[in-house]
N, C-alpha and C positions, 0 to 999 in steps of 0.2 A: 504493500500500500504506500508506504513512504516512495517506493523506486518510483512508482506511477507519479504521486505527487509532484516528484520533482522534475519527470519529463515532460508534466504539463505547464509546469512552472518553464519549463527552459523553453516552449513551446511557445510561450505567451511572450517570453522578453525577445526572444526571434520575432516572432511575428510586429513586436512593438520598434525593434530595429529596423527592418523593412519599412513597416508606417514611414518611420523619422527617415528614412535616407530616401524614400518616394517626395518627400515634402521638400527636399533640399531643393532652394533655385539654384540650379547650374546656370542660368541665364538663356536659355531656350526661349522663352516665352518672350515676345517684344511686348508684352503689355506688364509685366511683372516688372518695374522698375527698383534698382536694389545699389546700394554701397557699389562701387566696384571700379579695381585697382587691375588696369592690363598692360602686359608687355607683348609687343608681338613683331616678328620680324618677315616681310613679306617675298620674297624671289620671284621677278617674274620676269622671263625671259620670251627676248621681243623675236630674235630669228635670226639666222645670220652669224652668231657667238657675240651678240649683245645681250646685254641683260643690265635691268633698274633694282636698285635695292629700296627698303623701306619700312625700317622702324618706330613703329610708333608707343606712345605714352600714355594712357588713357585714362584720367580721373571721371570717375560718375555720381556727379551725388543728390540724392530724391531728398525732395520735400514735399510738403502739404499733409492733408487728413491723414491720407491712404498712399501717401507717397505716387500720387498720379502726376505730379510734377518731375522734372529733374532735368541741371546742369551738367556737360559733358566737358571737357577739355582735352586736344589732345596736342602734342608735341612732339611732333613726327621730326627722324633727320631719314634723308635720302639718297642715294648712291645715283649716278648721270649712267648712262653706258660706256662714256668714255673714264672718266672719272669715276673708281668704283670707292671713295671715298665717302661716308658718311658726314652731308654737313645739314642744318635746320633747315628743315623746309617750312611750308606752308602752314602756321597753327589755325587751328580750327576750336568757336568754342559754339555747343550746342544747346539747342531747346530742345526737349520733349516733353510730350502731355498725353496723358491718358483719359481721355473725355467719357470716356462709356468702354466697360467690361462688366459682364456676367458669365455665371459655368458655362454657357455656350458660345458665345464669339466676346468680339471686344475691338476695336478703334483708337486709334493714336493718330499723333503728325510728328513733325519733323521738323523744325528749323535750324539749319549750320552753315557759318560764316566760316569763310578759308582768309585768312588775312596776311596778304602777300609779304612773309618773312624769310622767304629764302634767300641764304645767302648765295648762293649759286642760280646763277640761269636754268642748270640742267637737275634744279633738284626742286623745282617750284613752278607754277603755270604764270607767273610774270603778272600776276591781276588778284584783285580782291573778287570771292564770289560766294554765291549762297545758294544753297541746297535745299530744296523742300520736298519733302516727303510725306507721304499719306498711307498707312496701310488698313485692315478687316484681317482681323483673325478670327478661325473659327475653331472650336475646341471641339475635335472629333469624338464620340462615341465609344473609338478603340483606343481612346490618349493621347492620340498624334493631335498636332498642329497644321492646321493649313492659314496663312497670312499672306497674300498677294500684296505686293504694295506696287504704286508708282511713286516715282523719284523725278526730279528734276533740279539739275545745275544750270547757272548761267552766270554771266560775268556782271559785277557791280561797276559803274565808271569806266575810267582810260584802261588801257593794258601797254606791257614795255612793248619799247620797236621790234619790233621781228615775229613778236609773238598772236597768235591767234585768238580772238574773244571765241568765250565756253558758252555753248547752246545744248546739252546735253539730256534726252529722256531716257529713263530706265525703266524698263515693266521688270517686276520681279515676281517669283513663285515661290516664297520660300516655305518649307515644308518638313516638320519634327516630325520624325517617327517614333513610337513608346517600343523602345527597348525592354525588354525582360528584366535586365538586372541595372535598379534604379545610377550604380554607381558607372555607368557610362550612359553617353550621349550622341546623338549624331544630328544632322539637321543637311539639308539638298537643298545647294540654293540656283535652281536655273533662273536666268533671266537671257531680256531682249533689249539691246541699247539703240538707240538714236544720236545721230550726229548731226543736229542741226545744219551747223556751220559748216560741214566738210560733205553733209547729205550721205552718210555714210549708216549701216544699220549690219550689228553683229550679233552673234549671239555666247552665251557662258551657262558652265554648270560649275560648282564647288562642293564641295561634300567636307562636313565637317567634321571630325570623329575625335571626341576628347573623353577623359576620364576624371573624378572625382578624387584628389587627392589627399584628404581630409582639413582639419580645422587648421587656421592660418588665420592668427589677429582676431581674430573673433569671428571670420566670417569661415568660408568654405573654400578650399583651393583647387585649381584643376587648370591641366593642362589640356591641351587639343594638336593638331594639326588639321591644315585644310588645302588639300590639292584643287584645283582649278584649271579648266579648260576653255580657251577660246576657240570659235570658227564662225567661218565667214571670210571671203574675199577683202571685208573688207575688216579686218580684226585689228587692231593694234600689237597686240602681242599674241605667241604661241599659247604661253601654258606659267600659271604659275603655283608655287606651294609656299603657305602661312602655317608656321609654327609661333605658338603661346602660349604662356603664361597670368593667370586671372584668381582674383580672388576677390567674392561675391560675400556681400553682407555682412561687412566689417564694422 
């Protein structure tokens, strides 16, 4: 009788770890706004045996009732293809807002300023610009995610000589799948871009695939990696892959 006790005892604190590691935001969710400290370092390799580098900084921090607010910061440095030197590029600070979520979908937007700090030509786009975005999540049934967004960049004011004004739309598909075992993640993000200015239209998929590394500062730590594909005649680059480090809800 005691042996049985204690295997329902050990049954129940199981099952109560599961609950708690199903509850942990890895950051999936774009309506779940949270604390969050990222590193992450981009490769993406244009054709030819060039390639851009691209590390970024990323502070996130919510406010309001329910944390349906929150300011973004990020403090990127950049590698040129000629120059595979790391120097500051473009910093960027953002808005988001979460206006409406329930168990089954939910809504946000976007607003982020690129404020032309590169010290290099080849490590910044030569112009101040802003990015708005809109996306509908819907919370599926089997636990996935599906959130379509669109995106759109354009350039604020003048831009340097030489360089090109940003007209830029993005349809995005991006899409979490419920993994089995709460302590990994993964997330498919195809999208369709628009080049206004160059009239140019490509397309990408990235796949994200990270794992929960445990407690870090108070919050939750986890790393990822994310390959990426370009095509289309008219693509910028071949293929790249993003590795990082993040730590949610500190």
């Amino acid at each position: 009788m005691k042996k049985l006790h204690l295997t329902l005892l050990g049954a129940t604190m199981l099952c109560a770890t599961s609950s708690l590691a199903e509850e942990v935001n890895n950051g999936t969710n774009p309506t779940l706004l949270a604390t969050k400290l990222t590193h992450q370092y981009e490769y993406t390799d244009l054709g030819s045996g060039y390639y851009v580098g691209l590390l970024e900084n990323i502070y996130t921090m919510p406010f309001g009732d329910s944390n349906q607010f929150a300011i973004e910061v990020n403090v990127p440095f950049a590698s040129g293809p000629i120059d595979n030197t790391l120097d500051l590029s473009d910093v960027s600070l953002k808005w988001l807002h979460v206006p409406y979520v329930t168990a089954k979908n939910g809504a946000a937007y976007t607003l982020e300023f690129f404020f032309d700090t590169a010290e290099r030509p080849d490590t910044g786009s030569g112009q101040n610009r802003l990015e708005a975005s809109a996306f509908y999540a819907w919370f599926l049934d089997n636990g996935a995610i599906f959130a379509p967004a669109v995106v759109h960049q354009f350039t604020l004011g003048d831009v340097d000589v030489g360089r090109n004004r940003v007209s830029q739309t993005t349809f995005d598909f991006y899409y979490v799948p419920k993994l089995p075992n709460p302590q990994f993640f993964m997330t498919l993000d195809p999208a369709v871009v628009h080049d206004w200015e160059a009239d140019d239209t490509f397309g990408s998929v990235q796949l994200t695939m990270g794992m929960l590394t445990g407690e870090l500062f108070g919050g939750q730590s986890q790393i990822f990696v994310k390959p990426g594909v370009l095509f289309g005649p008219d693509r910028p680059a071949d293929w790249s892959v993003q590795v990082g480090f993040k730590v949610i809800g500190f």
